[in-house]
Residue, then its C-alpha position, 0 to 999 in steps of 0.5 A: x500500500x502506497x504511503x498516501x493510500x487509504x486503508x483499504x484502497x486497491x492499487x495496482x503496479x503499471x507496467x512500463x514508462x516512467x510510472x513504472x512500479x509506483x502504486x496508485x488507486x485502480x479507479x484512477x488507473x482504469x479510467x486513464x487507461x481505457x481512455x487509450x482506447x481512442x489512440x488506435x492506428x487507423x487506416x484514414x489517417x495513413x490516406x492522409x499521411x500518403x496524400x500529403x506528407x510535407x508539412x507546407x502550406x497548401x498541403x491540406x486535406x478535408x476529411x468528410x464523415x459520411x457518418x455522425x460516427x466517423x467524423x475526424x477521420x473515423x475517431x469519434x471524440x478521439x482527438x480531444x481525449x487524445x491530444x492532452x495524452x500527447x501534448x503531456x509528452x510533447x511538451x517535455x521535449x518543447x514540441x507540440x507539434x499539433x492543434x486540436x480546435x473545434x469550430x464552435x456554432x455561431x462562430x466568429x473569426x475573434x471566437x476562433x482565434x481565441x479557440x487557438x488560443x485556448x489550446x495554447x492554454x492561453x487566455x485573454x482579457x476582454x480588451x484583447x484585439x484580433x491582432x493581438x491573439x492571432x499575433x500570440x497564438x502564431x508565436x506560440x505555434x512557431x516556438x513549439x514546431x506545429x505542424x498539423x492543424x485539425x479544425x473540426x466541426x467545420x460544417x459549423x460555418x457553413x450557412x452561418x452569419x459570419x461563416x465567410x469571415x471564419x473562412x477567412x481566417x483559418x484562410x490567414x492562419x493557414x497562410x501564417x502557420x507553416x503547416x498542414x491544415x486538415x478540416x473535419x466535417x460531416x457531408x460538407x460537399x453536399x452543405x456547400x462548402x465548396x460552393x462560392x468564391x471562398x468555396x472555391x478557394x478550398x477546393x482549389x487547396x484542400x484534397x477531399x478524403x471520404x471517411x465512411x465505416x469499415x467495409x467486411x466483404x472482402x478478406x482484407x476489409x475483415x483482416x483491417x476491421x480484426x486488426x482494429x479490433x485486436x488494437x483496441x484489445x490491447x488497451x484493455x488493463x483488465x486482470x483476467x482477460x485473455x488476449x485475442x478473445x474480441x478478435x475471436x467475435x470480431x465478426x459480431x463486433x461488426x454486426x452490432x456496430x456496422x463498421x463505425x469506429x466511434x460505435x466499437x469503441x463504445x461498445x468495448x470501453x462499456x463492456x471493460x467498466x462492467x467488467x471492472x464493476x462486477x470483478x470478473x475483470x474479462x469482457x465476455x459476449x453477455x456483457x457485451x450483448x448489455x452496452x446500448x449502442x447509438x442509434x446510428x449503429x444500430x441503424x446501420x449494423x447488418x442484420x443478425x442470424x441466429x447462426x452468424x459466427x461469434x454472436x453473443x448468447x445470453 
């Protein structure tokens, strides 16, 4: 028992990096490492690297959701859980090498560049001018290598009162900042961001990448959703649970989630909390078969036979 540890209070060793050996609470440790769930290798955002791999201005990508669900790339709430984890270890080495912003409704080009700064961890006085934030937050970005730019949300200006001077000014920040701006947004061609001079503007400097769930016709499409599936596995801190057992009802993991990342990671994260609840400390079909999902996946996910391979029995 750790020297600040209640009596009574489980703990657990975690294994590896700079933690290693030192004790602490098991609530503590479980949320923090399901909370990893979100940082799996996905295939969308290796499109991105291969289609642009230099950090320049210009080099830019709109990842379109065809789904709620797969918004930024497939990662639903991915990148704000994700980029505190990664700037903690960044910002020992003095980089922070990528901004997470989302693009707030009713928007402005001053509430924008306050997003940045917000990031940043900076923060201004009523009286701040547009000039003097933007002039910081570029600063800022040139002192810690950026070099990626997600906006997400950017159907938010679209059809908005001041969604041209938005565009305006990611347009100047993007001319500012050396580095890659990818936008996230849900059916945006079809709202019109490409529509008008400044729509034009984008698709002149963006290239489009459709995110959409995964497909598992084929035996490479089963082979990614397995693969994506034995990723999150491995973030699991689960006392009991053997290795390879989700990956064994991969199959049914894709009928009650359709293919949608967002949905998976859902559906696993609930499953380990029950598991840590009632102690069993292993995620088996029945708990599974307990987590409701979003409706998008259960709108979207195949239909199940009685005889599909790996579905849940209660």
């Amino acid at each position: 028992m750790g020297a600040d540890q209640e009596p009574g209070e489980d703990s657990v060793e975690r294994g590896g990096g700079p933690d290693a050996g030192e004790q602490a609470p098991v609530s503590i440790l479980r949320g923090d490492d399901l909370g990893q769930l979100v940082e799996a290798g996905l295939g969308m955002v290796e499109v991105i690297g291969r289609t642009k791999p230099d950090p320049v201005p210009g080099a830019d990508v709109v990842v379109v959701a065809e789904q709620l669900d797969d918004r930024a790339a497939g990662v639903s709430g991915g990148a704000e859980t994700m980029m505190p984890r990664r700037a903690e270890i960044w910002l020992r080495q003095n980089r922070l090498p990528v901004v997470y912003v989302t693009v707030p409704t009713a928007a402005t080009p001053k509430i924008l560049a306050i997003e940045f700064a917000r990031f940043y961890g900076i923060e201004f006085g009523s009286r701040a001018t547009m000039p003097d934030i933007v002039n910081t937050v570029c600063a800022v970005a040139a002192r810690t290598h950026l070099e990626l730019v997600l906006i997400d949300e950017i159907h938010n200006i679209i059809g908005s009162r001041a969604g041209a001077e938005v565009s305006d000014q990611l347009k100047y920040f993007a001319e500012r900042l050396q580095a890659t701006f990818a936008y996230a947004g849900i059916e945006v061609e079809e709202q019109g961001l490409f529509a008008g001079p400044r729509g034009r503007q984008i698709a002149g400097r963006f290239t489009l990448i459709s995110s959409a769930p995964f497909d598992y016709g084929t035996p490479e499409q089963r082979d990614a959703w397995r693969a994506l599936v034995a990723t999150l596995e491995q973030a699991l801190r689960l006392h009991d649970h053997r290795p390879g057992t989700l990956v064994e009802h991969a199959d049914y993991l894709y009928q009650r989630t359709g293919g949608m990342i967002g949905s998976l990671s859902q559906l696993v994260r609930g499953a380990a909390v029950l598991a840590i609840d009632d102690e069993t400390e292993r995620i088996t079909p029945e708990l599974l078969e307990l987590i409701p999902l979003d409706h998008a996946a259960t709108r979207t996910a195949p239909a199940r036979g009685r005889g599909a391979k790996g579905k849940a029995t209660r």
